[in-house]
VEXDREN-747940 format. One record per residue (C-alpha): residue number from 1; z, x, y. Coordinates in nm, 4 decimals, decimal comma, always signed. Layout:
BEGIN
NUM:Z:X:Y
...
! end
This chain:
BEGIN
1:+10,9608:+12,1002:+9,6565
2:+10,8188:+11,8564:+9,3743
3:+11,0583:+11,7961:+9,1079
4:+10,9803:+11,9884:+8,8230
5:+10,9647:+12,2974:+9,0101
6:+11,3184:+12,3282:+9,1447
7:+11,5724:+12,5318:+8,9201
8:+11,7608:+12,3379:+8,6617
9:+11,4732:+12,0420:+8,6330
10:+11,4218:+11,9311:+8,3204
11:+11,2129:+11,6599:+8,4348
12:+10,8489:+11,6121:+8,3636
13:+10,8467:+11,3774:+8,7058
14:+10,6573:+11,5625:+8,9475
15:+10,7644:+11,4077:+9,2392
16:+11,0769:+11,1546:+9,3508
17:+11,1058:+10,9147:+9,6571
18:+11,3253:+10,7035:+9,8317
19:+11,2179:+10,3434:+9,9514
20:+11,3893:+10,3006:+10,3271
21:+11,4089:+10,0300:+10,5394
22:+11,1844:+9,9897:+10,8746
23:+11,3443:+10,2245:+11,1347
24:+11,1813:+10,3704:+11,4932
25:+11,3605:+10,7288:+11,4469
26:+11,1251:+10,8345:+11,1620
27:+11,1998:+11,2575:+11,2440
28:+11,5357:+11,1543:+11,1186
29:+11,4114:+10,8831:+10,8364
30:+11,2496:+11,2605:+10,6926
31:+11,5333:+11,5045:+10,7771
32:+11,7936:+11,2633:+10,6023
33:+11,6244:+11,1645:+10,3100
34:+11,3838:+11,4969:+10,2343
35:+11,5950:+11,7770:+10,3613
36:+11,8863:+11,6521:+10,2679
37:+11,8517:+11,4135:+9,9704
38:+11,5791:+11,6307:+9,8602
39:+11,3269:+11,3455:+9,7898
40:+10,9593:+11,4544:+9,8093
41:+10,8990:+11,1513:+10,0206
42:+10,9638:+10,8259:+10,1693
43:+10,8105:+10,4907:+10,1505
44:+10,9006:+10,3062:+10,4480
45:+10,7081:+9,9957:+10,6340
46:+10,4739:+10,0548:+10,9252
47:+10,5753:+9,7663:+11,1079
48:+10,8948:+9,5978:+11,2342
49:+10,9495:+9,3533:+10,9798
50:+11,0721:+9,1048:+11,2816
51:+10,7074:+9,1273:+11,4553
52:+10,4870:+8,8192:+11,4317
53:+10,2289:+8,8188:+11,6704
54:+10,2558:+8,4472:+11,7575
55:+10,5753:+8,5163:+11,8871
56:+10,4480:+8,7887:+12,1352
57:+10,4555:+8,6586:+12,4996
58:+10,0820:+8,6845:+12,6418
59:+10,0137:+8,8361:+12,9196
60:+9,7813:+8,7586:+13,1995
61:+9,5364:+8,8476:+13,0484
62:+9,6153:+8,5758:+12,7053
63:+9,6499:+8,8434:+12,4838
64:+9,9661:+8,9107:+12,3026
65:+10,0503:+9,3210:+12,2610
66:+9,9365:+9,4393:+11,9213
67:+10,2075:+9,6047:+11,7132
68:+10,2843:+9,9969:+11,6857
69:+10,5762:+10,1813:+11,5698
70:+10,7019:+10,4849:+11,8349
71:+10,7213:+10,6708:+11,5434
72:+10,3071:+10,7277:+11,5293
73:+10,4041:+10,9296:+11,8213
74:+10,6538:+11,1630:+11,7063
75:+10,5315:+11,2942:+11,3676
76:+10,2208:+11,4829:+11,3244
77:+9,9142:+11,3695:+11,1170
78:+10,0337:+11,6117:+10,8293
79:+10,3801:+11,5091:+10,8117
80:+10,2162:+11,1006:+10,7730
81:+10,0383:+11,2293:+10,5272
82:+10,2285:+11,4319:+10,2936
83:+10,5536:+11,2684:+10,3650
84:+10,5391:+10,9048:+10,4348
85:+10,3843:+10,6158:+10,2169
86:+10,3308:+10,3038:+10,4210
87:+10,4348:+10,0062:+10,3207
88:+10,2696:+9,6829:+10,4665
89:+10,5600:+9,3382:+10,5556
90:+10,6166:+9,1291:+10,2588
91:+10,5922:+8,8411:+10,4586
92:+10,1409:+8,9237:+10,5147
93:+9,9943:+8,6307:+10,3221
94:+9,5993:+8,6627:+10,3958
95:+9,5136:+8,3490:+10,1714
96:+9,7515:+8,1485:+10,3424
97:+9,6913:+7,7450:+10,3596
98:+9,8913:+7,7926:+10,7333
99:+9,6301:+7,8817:+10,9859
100:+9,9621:+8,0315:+11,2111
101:+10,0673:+8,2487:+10,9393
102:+9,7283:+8,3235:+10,7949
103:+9,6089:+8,4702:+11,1634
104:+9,9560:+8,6213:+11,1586
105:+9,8985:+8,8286:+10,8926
106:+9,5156:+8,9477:+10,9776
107:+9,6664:+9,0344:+11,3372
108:+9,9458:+9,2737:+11,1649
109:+9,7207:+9,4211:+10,9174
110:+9,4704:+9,5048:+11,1152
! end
């Protein structure tokens, strides 16, 4: 329930998250920070923070495997949407001067 709305709130925020680190189990990312920290939602990355394409073995075909979370999988489109706020790696630098990191970054963004 937005803040604001909830007895006792003298607040004239409207909504309150919590910024979380990258983690596959988001069902319980949700149920431990909205149900039970009563935040309104999270903000959490969409990517391993670990994953840079370069590093990804190839296979025989010479392409390296794209990233995904598991968690796409387990949440519906309306819980994405109303309770998660993505959050791209820190490390994406599009304008780059390294051509490694630069395709690095278009790879993971994409």
């Amino acid at each position: 329930m937005p803040l604001g709305e909830r007895e006792g709130d003298k607040s004239k925020s409207r909504y309150c998250s919590v910024e979380t680190e990258f983690n596959d189990d988001m069902p319980n990312v949700l149920d431990f920070n909205l149900y039970y920290g009563g935040f309104d939602f999270v903000i959490a990355p969409l990517m391993d923070p670990s994953y840079w394409p370069n590093l990804v073995q190839k296979d025989s075909l010479g392409s390296g495997v794209l990233p995904f979370a598991g968690s796409n999988l387990v949440l519906s489109p309306s819980q994405w949407s109303s309770h998660v706020v993505g959050k791209v790696n820190s490390w994406i630098d599009l304008d780059s001067d390294d051509e490694t990191l630069r395709m690095d970054s278009e790879i993971t963004l994409k």
